[in-house]
VEXGU-894939 format. One line per 5 residues: number of its first residue (from 1); their letters; for each residue y, x, z of C-alpha. Coordinates in nm, 2 decimals. Example, Ala and Ser with C-alpha at 12.3 -4.5 7.8 and 13.67 -1.06 7.14 Angstrom:
<nodes>
1	AS	-0.45,1.23,0.78 | -0.11,1.37,0.71
</nodes>
This chain:
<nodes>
1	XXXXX	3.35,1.07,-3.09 | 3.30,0.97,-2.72 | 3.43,1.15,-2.46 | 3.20,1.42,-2.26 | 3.11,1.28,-1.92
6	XXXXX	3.21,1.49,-1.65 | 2.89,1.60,-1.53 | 2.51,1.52,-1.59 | 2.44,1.18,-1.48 | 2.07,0.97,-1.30
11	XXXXX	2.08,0.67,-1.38 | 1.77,0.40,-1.31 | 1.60,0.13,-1.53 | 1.58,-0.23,-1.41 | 1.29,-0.38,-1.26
16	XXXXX	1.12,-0.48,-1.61 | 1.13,-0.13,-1.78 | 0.81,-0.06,-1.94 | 0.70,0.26,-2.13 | 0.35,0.19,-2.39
21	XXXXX	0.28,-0.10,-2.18 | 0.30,0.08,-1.83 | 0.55,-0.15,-1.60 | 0.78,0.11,-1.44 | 1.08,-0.08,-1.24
26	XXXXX	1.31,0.17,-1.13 | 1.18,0.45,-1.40 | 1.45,0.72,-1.38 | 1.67,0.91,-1.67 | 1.86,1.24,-1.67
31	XXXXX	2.19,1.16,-1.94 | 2.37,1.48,-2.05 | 2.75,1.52,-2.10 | 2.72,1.34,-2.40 | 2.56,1.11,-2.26
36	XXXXX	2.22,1.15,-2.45 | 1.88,1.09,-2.24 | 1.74,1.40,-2.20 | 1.42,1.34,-2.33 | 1.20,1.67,-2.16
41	XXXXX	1.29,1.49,-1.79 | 1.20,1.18,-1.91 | 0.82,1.32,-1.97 | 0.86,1.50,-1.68 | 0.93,1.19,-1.50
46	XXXXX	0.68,0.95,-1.70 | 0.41,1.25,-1.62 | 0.48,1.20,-1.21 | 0.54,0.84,-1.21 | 0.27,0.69,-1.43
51	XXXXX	0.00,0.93,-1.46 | 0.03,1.06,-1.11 | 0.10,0.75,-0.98 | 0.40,0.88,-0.76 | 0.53,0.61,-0.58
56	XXXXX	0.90,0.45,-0.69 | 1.03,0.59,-0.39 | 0.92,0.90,-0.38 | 1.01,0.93,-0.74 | 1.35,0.84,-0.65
61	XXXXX	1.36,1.16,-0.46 | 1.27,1.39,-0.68 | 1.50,1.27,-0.96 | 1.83,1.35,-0.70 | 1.66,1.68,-0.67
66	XXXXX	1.69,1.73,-1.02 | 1.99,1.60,-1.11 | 2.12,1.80,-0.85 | 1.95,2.13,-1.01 | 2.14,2.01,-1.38
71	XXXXX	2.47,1.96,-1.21 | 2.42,2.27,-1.05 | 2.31,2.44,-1.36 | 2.60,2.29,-1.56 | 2.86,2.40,-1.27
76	XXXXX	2.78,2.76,-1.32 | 2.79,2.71,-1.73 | 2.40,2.76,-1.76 | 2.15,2.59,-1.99 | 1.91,2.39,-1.83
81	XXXXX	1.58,2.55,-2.05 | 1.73,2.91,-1.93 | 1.63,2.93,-1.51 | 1.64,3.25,-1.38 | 1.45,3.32,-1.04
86	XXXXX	1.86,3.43,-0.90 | 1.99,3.07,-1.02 | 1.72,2.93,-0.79 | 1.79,3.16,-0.50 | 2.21,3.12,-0.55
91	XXXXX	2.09,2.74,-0.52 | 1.87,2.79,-0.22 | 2.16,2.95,-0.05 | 2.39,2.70,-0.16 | 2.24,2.45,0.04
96	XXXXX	2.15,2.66,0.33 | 2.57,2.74,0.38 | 2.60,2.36,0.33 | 2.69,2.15,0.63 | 2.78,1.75,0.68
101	XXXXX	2.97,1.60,0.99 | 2.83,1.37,1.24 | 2.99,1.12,1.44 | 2.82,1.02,1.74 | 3.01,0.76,2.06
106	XXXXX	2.96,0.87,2.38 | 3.12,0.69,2.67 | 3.34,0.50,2.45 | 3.48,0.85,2.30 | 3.37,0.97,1.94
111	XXXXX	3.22,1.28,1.88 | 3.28,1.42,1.56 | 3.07,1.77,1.49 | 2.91,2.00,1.18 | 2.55,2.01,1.14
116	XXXXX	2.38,2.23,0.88 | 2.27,1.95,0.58 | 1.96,2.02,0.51 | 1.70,2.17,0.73 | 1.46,2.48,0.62
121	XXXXX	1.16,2.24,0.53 | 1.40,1.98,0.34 | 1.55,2.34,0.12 | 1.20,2.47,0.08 | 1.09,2.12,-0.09
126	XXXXX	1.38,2.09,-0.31 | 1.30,2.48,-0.40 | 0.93,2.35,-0.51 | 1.05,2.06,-0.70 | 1.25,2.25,-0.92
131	XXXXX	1.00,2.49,-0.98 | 0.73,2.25,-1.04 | 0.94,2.07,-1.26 | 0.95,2.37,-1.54 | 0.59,2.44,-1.39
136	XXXXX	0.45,2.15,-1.50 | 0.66,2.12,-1.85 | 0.49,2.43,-1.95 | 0.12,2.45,-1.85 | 0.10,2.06,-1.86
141	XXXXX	0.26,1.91,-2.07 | 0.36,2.21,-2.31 | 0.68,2.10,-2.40 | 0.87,2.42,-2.28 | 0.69,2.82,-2.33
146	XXXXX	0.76,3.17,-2.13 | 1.03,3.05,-1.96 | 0.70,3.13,-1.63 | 0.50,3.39,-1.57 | 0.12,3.23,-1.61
151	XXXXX	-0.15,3.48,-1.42 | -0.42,3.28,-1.58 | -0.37,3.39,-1.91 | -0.22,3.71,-1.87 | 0.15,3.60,-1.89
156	XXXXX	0.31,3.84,-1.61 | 0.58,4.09,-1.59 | 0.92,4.11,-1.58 | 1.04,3.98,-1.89 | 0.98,3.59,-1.78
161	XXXXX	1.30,3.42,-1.62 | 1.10,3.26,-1.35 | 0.81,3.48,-1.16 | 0.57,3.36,-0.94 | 0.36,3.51,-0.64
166	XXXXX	0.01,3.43,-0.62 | -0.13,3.39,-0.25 | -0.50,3.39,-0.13 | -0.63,3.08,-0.02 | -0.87,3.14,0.30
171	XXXXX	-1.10,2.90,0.48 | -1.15,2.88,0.84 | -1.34,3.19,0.88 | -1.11,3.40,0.72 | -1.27,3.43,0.38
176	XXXXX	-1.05,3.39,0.03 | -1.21,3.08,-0.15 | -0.90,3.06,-0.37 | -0.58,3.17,-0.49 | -0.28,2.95,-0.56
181	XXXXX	0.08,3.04,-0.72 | 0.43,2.98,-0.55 | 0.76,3.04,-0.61 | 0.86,3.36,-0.49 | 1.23,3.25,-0.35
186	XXXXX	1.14,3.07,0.00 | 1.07,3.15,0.31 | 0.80,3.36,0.46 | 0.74,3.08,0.73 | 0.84,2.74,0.74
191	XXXXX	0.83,2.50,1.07 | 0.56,2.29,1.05 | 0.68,1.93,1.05 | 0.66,1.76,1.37 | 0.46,1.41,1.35
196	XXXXX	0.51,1.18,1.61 | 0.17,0.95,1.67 | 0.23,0.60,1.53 | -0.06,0.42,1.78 | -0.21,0.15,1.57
201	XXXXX	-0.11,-0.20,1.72 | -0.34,-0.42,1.89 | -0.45,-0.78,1.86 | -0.20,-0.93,2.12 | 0.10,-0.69,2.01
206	XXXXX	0.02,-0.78,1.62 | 0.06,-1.15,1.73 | 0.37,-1.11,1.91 | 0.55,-0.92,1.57 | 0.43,-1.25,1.38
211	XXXXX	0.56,-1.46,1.59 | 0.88,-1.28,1.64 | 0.90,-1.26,1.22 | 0.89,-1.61,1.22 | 1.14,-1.64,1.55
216	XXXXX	1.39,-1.43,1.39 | 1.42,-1.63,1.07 | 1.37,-1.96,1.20 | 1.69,-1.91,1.43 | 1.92,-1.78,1.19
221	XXXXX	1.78,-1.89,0.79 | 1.56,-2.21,0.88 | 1.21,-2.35,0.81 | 1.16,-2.18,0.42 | 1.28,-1.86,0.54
226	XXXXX	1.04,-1.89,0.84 | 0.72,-1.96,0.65 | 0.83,-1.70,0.38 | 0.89,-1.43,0.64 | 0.53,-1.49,0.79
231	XXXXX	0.37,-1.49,0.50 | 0.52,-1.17,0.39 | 0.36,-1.00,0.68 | 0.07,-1.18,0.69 | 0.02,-1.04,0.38
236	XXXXX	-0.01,-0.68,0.51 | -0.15,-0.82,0.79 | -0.45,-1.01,0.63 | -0.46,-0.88,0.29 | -0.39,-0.49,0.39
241	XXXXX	-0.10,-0.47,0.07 | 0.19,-0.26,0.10 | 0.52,-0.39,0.12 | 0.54,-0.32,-0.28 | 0.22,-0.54,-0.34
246	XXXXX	0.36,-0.83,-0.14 | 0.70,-0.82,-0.28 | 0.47,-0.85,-0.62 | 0.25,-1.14,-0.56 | 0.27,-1.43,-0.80
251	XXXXX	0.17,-1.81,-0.84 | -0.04,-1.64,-1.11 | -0.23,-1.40,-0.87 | -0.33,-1.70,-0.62 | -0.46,-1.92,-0.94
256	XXXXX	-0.64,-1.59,-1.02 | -0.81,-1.58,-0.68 | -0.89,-1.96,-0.74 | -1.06,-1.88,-1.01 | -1.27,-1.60,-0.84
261	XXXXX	-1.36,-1.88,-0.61 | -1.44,-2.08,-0.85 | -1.15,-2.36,-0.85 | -1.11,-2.40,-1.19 | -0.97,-2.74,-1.40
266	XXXXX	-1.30,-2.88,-1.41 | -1.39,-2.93,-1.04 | -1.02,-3.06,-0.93 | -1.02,-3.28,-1.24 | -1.32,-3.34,-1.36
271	XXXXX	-1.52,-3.21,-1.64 | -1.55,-3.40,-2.00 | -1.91,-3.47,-2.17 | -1.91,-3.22,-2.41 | -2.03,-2.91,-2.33
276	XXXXX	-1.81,-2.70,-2.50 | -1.53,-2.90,-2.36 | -1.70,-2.81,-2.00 | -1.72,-2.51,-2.04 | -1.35,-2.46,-2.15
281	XXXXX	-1.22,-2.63,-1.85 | -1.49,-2.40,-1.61 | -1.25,-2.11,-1.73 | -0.92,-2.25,-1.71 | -0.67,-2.23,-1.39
286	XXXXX	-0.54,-2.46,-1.23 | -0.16,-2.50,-1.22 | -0.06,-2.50,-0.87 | 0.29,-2.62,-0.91 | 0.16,-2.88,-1.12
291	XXXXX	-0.02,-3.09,-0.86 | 0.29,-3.05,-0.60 | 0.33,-3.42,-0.60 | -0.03,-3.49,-0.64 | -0.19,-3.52,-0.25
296	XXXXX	-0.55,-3.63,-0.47 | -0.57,-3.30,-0.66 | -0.46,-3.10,-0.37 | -0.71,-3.29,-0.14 | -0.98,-3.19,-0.38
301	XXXXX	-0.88,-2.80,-0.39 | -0.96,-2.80,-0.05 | -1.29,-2.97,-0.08 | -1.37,-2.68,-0.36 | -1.23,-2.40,-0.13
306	XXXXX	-1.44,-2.51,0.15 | -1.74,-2.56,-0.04 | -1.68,-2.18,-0.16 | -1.73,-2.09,0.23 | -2.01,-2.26,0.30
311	XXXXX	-2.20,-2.29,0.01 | -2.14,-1.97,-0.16 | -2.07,-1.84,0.16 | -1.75,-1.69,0.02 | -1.50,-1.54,0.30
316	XXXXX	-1.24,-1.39,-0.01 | -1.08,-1.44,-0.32 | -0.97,-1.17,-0.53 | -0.68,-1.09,-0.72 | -0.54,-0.77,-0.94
321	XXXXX	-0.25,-0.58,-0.74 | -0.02,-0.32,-0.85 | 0.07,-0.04,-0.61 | 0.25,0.35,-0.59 | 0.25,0.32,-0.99
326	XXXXX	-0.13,0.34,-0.97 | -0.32,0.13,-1.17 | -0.44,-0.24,-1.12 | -0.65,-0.23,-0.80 | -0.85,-0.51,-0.66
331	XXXXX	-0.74,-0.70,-0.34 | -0.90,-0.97,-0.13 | -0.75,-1.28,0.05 | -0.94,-1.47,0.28 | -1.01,-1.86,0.17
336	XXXXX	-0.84,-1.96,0.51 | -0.53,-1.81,0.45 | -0.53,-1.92,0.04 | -0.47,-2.27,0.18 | -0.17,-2.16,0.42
341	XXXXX	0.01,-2.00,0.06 | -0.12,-2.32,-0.14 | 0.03,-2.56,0.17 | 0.37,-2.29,0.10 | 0.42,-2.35,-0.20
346	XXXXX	0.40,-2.76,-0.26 | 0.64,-2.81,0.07 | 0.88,-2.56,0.17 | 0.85,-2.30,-0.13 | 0.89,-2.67,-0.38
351	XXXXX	1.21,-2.81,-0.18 | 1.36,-2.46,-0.15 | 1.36,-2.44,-0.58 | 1.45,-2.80,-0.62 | 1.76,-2.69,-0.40
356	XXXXX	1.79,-2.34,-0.56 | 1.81,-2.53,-0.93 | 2.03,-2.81,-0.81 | 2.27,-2.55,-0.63 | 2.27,-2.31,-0.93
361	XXXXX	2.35,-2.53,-1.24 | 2.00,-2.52,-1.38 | 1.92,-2.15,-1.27 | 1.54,-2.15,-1.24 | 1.36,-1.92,-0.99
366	XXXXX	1.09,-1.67,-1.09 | 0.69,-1.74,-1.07 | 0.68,-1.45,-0.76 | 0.56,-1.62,-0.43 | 0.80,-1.52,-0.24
371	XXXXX	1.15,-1.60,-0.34 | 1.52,-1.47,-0.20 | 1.75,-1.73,-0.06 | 2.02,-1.57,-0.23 | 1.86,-1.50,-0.59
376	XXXXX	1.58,-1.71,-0.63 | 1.42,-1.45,-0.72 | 1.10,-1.24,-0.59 | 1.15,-1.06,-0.27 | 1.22,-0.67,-0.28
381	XXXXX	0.97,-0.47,-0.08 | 1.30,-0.31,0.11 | 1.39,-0.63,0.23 | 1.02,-0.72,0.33 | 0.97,-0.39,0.49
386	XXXXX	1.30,-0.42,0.67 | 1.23,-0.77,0.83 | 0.90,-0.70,0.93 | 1.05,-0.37,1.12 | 1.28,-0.59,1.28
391	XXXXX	1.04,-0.82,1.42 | 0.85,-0.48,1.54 | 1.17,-0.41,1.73 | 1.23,-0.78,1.85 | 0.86,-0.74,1.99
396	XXXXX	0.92,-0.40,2.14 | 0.63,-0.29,1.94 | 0.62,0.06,1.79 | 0.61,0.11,1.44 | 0.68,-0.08,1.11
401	XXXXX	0.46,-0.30,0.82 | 0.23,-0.02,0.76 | 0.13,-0.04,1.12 | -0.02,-0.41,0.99 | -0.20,-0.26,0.72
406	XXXXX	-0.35,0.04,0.97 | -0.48,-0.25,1.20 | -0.61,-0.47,0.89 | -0.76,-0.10,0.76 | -0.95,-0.08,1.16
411	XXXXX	-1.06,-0.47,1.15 | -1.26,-0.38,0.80 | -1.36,-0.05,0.96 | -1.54,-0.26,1.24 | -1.64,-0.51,1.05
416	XXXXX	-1.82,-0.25,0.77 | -1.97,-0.07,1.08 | -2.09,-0.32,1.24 | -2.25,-0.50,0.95 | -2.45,-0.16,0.87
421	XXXXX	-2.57,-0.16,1.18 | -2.69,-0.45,1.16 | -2.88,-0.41,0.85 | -3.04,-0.08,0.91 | -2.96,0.05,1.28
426	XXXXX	-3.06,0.41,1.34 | -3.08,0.43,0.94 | -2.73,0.34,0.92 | -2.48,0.54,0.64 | -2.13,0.58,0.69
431	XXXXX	-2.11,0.60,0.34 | -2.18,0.24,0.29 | -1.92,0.17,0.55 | -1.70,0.44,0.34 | -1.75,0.24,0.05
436	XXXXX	-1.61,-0.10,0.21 | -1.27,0.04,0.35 | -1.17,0.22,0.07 | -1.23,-0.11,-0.18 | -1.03,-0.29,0.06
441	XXXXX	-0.79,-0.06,0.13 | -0.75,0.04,-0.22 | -0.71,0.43,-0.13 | -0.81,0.68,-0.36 | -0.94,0.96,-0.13
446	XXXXX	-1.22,0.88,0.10 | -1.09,1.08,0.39 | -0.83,0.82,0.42 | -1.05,0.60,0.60 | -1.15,0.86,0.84
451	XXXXX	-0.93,0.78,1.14 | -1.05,0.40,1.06 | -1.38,0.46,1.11 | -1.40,0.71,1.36 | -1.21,0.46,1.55
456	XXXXX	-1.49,0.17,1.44 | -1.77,0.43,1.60 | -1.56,0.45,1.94 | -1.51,0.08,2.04 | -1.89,0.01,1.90
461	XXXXX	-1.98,0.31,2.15 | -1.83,0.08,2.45 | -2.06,-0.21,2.42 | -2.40,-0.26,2.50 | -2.59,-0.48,2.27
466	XXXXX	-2.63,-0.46,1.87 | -2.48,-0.67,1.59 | -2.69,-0.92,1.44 | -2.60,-1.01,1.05 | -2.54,-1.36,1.00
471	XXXXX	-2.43,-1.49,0.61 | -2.39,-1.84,0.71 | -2.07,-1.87,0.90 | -2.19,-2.22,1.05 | -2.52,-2.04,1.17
476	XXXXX	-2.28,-1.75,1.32 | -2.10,-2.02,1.53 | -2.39,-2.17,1.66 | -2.58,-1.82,1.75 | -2.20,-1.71,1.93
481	XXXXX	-2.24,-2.05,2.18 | -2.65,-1.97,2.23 | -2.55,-1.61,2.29 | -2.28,-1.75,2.54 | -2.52,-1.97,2.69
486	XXXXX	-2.78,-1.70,2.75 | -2.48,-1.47,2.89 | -2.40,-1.74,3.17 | -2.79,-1.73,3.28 | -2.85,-2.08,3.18
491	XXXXX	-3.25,-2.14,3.20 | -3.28,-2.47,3.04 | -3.13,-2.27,2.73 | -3.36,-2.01,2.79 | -3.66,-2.17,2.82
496	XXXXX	-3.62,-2.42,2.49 | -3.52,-2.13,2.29 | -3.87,-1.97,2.41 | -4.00,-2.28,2.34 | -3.88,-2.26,1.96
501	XXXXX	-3.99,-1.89,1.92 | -4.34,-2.00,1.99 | -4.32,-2.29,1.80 | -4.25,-2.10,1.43 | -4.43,-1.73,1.54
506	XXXXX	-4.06,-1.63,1.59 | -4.14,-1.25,1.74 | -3.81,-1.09,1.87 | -3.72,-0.79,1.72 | -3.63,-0.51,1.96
511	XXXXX	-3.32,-0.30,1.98 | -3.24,0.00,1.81 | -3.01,0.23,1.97 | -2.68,0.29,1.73 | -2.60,0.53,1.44
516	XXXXX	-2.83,0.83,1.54 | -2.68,1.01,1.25 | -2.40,1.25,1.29 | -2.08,1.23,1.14 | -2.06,1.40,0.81
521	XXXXX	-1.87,1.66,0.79 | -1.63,1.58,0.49 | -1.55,1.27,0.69 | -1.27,1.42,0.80 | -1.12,1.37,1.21
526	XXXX	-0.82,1.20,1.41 | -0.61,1.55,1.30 | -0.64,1.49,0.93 | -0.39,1.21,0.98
</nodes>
């Protein structure tokens, strides 16, 4: 018989932990004394994690709040399926008598003083997660019974260990639309949280943190971890992915976009008579590590990648991505920057695993596009997001990678806006613009994109002029030098283009003056940030 642990213990899976198919790295588990998973938190956390889509960090934190709650529960000799609404207050208080020492250098001297450990907000959360916790094992999952009062199907009184108080729900002109429940032990009034404004970096400023990502590795790591670095936030960058999409992408996803494009076996190597055999090789990737030593194949997947931009007109490739435990979401990567990762990965990405291999014994490296120095393995999204932060530092910029993604989020915004503008002027939708951000963006609620586009309608306020469409991005280049030509006042210009306009009963089309529609109200504003 083994021997009882000393108290309830968290423990995490590794990064290929999968429940019926669902990839969960990092999934958490509650073990009891005895050491046996305790199988109603593991629901509880499958529940939040994959059908919630709570992201691995945040998941993180509500497992310590538990496990707290269990040791807590097991300090005082309590069963965990027994709460009581005084348990949850002795805890509450608990932590509010609880302090932690700081140590702080002033002047040379240390400072050493007590500071209360958690604030009022931080105790107020940890009070909801507990209660949602048997909340949600009751009248979600059903796994647990009375152990709640329920108003909505006449479960109240004082016979249920944990009570709740039901509190109107009132919108902006005082009237009750609602009613919601909450635990009753809290706190009448909690500080509101105080958000500091994280301004969305520039053009200039986004090109300085690249370059200093690339500075800072280059000086200390060399060339791989240079390129690697750059690409990593180029990524967010360029691509809009989170730090846990980028730490995710794989030689697989890029011959997956490929593919999209329409660089498949048959137009790098050739297609055989038979049409069935045609047809085969029409469908089938090409292996990218394959051709590393073949400058012909490599030459002809950029012939096919630049016919996909000018004869499909084709700006992206698409490939499936992974992110916040959601599910398998769409993201683009523009054809330009395909090439960059393809030019990665048959020079500096190639000699770094030859060296990784030859250093190791044999040790192969993983299929992820990104690879450590130190494990050959893929990048973790704490390492991307902490040398991307340092390059914001480096470039005394202020904010962090998801400052990328808010400026790649604002470039689609103007883009989307601009386009519709194009198309219909004064009959213009935000909705169509709506549509656009939040495919490329891969958000689930529409007002996400609100601050985006609201942003988009501001800058487009500033200029005089309307956006002309263009599909073909040869004929965009040549209209951008006729428009600059006209802007300088050259008349020779001038008077040939008139000359064409007659020629081919060209009439010009006059301008229409912006969105006339109002913004709609469920669009949200700059405050719903």
């Amino acid at each position: 018989m083994s021997a009882l642990a000393a108290e309830p213990a968290l423990e995490f899976a590794g990064s290929d932990f999968e429940i019926a198919g669902k990839a969960l790295p990092g999934h958490p588990f509650i073990r009891d004394r005895r050491r046996r998973v305790h199988l109603l938190s593991a629901a509880y956390f499958f529940e939040l994690q994959a059908k919630q889509g709570l992201s691995p960090g945040s998941m993180r934190d509500v497992a310590y709040v538990i496990i707290d709650w269990f040791r807590f529960l097991d300090r005082r000799g309590c069963r965990w399926d027994a709460p009581k609404d005084e348990l949850l207050f002795d805890w509450k208080t608990g932590m509010e008598n609880s302090v932690k020492m700081v140590r702080t250098v002033r002047g040379g001297m240390e400072e050493v003083r007590q500071e209360t450990a958690f604030s009022r907000r931080r105790i107020m959360r940890r009070v909801w997660v507990v209660w949602n916790y048997y909340f949600l094992l009751q009248n979600r999952l059903e796994l647990v019974c009375d152990l709640m009062e329920d108003p909505d199907k006449g479960k109240t009184g004082p016979g249920y260990p944990l009570m709740v108080r039901v509190v109107p729900v009132m919108n902006a002109h005082g009237r009750v639309v609602d009613a919601r429940i909450i635990p009753p032990v809290g706190y009448g009034t909690v500080p509101k949280r105080k958000r500091k404004k994280r301004p969305t970096p520039d053009d200039e400023q986004i090109e300085e943190v690249m370059q200093k990502v690339q500075e800072g590795a280059t000086g200390t790591k060399g060339a791989y971890a240079s390129a690697c670095h750059y690409l990593a936030a180029s990524f967010m960058a360029r691509c809009g992915l989170r730090r846990q999409g980028v730490a995710l992408v794989t030689i697989l996803d890029l011959e997956k976009a490929l593919l999209d494009l329409g660089v498949n076996h048959a137009t790098i190597f050739g297609s055989e008579a038979d049409p069935a055999t045609r047809s085969m090789a029409s469908r089938k990737r090409i292996d990218i590590l394959a051709i590393v030593d073949d400058p012909v194949s490599q030459a002809a997947v950029r012939s096919a990648l630049e016919g996909a931009k000018q004869k499909k007109h084709r700006k992206y490739g698409f490939f499936e991505v992974t992110e916040k435990s959601g599910p398998p979401n769409l993201a683009r990567i523009p054809i330009d920057f395909i090439w960059e990762c393809l030019l990665f990965i048959w020079d500096a990405r190639a000699q770094f695993a030859a060296d990784f291999v030859a250093r190791k014994a044999g040790r192969a490296t993983s299929n992820h596009l990104l690879l450590s120095m130190k494990t050959g393995q893929g990048f973790s999204e704490k390492s991307i997001g902490n040398l991307v932060k340092t390059a914001f530092n480096d470039a005394g910029v202020e904010g962090s990678g998801h400052r990328l993604r808010a400026r790649f989020a604002e470039r689609v915004s103007e883009d989307g806006y601009a386009k519709e503008r194009a198309r219909n002027g004064p009959l213009g939708d935000f909705r169509a613009v709506e549509l656009e951000v939040k495919e490329a963006l891969r958000q689930e609620r529409v007002e996400s994109q609100a601050p985006y586009i609201h942003a988009a309608v501001r800058r487009g306020s500033l200029f005089r002029g309307e956006p002309v469409l263009l599909e073909d991005s040869e004929d965009a280049g040549k209209m951008r030098g006729l428009a600059q030509a006209l802007n300088e006042g050259d008349s020779e210009v001038r008077a040939a283009l008139d000359l064409i306009l007659r020629r081919f009963k060209i009439f010009p089309v006059p301008e229409r003056d912006g969105f006339l529609k109002p913004l709609p109200r469920n669009i949200g504003t700059n405050s719903d940030r």
